[in-house]
N, C-alpha and C positions, 0 to 999 in steps of 0.2 A: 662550496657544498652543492650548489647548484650545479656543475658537470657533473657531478658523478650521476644525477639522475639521467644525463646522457652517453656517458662511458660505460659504467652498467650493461644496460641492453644494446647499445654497440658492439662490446666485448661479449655478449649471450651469443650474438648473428654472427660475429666473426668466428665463433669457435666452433655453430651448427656448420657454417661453409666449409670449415678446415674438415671439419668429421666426416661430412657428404664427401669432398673429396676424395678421402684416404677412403672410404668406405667404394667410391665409383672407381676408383685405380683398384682396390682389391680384386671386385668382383669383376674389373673388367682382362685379369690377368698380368697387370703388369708388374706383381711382384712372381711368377710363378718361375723364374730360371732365373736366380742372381748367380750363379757361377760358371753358368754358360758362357755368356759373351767376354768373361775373363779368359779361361780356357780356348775360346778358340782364335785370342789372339796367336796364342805358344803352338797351334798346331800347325806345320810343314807343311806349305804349299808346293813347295821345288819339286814333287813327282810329277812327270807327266799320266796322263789320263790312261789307264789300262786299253789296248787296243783289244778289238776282235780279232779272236782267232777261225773265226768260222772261214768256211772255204768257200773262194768267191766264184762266180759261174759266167768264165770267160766269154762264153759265147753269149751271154747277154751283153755285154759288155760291147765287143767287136761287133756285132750285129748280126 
């Protein structure tokens, strides 16, 4: 009978930490995109990068 007076308010401070917790990850963003980082395993790397099409100025170039 005697632990419970100290399991008790043990289990009160363990459960204000777990709350603070989930309450500091909330507001710190890091539930704001759960389906992002799934999707962009599936997305297609294999294109290469778009080139410029602008037209380049030879004579900078050559000197």
């Amino acid at each position: 009978m005697e632990s419970i007076y100290l399991l008790i308010p043990v289990s009160v401070l363990l459960v204000f930490a777990i709350a603070g917790a989930f309450w500091w990850s909330v507001r710190s963003g890091q539930f704001d995109d759960l389906e992002g980082p799934g999707f962009r395993i599936l997305m297609d790397d294999d294109e290469a990068p778009p080139t410029s099409n602008a037209p380049t100025d030879d004579k900078s170039v050559n000197g």
